[in-house]
C-alpha positions in Angstrom: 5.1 0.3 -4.7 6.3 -3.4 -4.7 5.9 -4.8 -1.3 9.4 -5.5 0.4 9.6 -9.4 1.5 12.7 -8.5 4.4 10.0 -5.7 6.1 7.2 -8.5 6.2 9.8 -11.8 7.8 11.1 -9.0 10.3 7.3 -8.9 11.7 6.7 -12.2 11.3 9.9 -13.0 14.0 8.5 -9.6 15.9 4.8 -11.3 16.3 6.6 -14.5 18.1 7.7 -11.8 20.6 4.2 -11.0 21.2 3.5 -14.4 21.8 6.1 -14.9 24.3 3.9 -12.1 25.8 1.2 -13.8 25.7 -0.5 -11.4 23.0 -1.7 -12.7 19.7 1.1 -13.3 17.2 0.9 -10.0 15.0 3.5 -7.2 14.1 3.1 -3.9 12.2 5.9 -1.5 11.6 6.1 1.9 10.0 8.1 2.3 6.7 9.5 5.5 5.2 11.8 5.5 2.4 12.0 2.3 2.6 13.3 1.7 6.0 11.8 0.6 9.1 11.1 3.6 11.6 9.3 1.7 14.3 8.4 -1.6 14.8 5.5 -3.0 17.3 3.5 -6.1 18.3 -0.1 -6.2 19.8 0.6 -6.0 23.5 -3.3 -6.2 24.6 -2.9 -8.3 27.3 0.2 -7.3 28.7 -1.2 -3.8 28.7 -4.2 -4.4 29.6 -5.2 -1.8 26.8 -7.9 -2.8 24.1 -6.4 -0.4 22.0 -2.4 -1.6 21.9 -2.6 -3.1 18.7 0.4 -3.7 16.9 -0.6 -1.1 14.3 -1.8 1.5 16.7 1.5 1.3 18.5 3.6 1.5 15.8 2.0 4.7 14.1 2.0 6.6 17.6 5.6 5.2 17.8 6.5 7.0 14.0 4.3 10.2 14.9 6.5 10.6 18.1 9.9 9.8 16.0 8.7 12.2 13.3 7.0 14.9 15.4 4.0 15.0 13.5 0.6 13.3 13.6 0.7 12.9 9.8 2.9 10.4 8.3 2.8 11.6 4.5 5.2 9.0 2.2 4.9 6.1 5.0 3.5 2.7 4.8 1.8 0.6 7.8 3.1 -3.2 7.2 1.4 -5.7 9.4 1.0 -9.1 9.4 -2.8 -9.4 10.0 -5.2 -7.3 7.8 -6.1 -3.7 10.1 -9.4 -3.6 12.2 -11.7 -0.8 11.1 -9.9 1.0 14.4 -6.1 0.6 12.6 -7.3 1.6 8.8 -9.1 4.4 10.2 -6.3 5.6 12.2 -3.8 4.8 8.8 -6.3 7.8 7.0 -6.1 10.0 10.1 -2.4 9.3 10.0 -2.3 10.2 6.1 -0.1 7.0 5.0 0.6 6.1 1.2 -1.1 2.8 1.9 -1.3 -0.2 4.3 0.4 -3.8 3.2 -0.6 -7.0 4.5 -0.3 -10.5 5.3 -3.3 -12.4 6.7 -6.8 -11.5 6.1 -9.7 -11.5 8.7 -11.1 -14.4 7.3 -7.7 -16.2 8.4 -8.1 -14.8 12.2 -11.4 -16.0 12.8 -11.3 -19.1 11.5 -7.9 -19.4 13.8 -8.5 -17.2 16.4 -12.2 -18.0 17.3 -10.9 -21.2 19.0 -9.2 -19.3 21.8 -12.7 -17.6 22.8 -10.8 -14.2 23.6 -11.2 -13.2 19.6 -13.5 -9.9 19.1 -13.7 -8.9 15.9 -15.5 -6.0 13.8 -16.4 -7.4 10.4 -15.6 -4.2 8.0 -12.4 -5.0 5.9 -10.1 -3.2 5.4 -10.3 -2.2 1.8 -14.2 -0.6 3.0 -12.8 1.9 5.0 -9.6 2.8 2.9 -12.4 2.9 0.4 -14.6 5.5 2.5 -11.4 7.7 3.5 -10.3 10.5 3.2 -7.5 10.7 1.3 -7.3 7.4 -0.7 -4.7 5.5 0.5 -3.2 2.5 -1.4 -3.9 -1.1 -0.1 -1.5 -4.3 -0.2 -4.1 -7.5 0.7 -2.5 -11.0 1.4 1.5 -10.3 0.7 3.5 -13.4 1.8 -0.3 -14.5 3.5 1.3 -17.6 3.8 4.1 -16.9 5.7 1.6 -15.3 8.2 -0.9 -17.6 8.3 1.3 -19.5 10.0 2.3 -17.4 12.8 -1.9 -18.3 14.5 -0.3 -21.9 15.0 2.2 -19.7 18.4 -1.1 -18.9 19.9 -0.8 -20.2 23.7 -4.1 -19.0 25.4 
């Protein structure tokens, strides 16, 4: 699967809307057949929900449009690499694989100045790499382009 450029710039303006919220600046959608069939940003604060990642949202988003908790032949694009929460939930989910921007080296050394950063340390590819079933991982596509999107941060 070659990663598709126009999916990952349509997070990176979705993650300004989080911003705007007041959220950290991340985006994750849900892609089948190529096509977008839903599209989130972390809404933690605004929620009030330590679980409203972007990527959380956008799977239980997909599950709801595709009446089924699995999501066979998907992909989970998000701008920041997944927690150990979102890759797990990607396996429970039973995506084709997970693409990404930023790593979580990037978010800590950028996040850790606003003091409301948590962070697990278990990357990504260690859980994908633990799951059940394998799922293919995308690390760092256009990392660039999202590394800049830490610079919105206003809290």
């Amino acid at each position: 699967m070659q990663p598709d450029k126009e999916i990952m710039n349509r997070l990176i303006e979705e993650s300004k809307k989080s911003v705007q919220e007041s959220n950290y600046s991340l985006a994750a959608c849900i892609v089948k057949d190529g096509s977008i069939i839903s599209l989130q940003h972390t809404s933690i604060w605004t929620l009030k929900d330590p679980t409203a990642h972007a990527e959380i949202l956008a799977i239980r988003e997909a599950c709801k449009i595709l009446d089924s908790p699995i999501l066979n032949g998907c992909w989970l694009y998000t701008t920041l690499e997944p927690c150990p929460m979102c890759s797990s939930a990607c396996i429970w989910a039973k995506v084709e694989g997970i693409v990404f921007g930023s790593t979580q080296e990037d978010a800590i050394e950028q996040y850790s100045k606003t003091g409301k950063w948590r962070q697990i340390e278990i990357k990504a590819r260690d859980i994908v790499k633990f799951g059940t079933p394998k799922i293919q991982l995308i690390e760092g596509f256009m990392r660039e382009e999202c590394n800049k999107l830490f610079s919105l941060i206003k809290f």
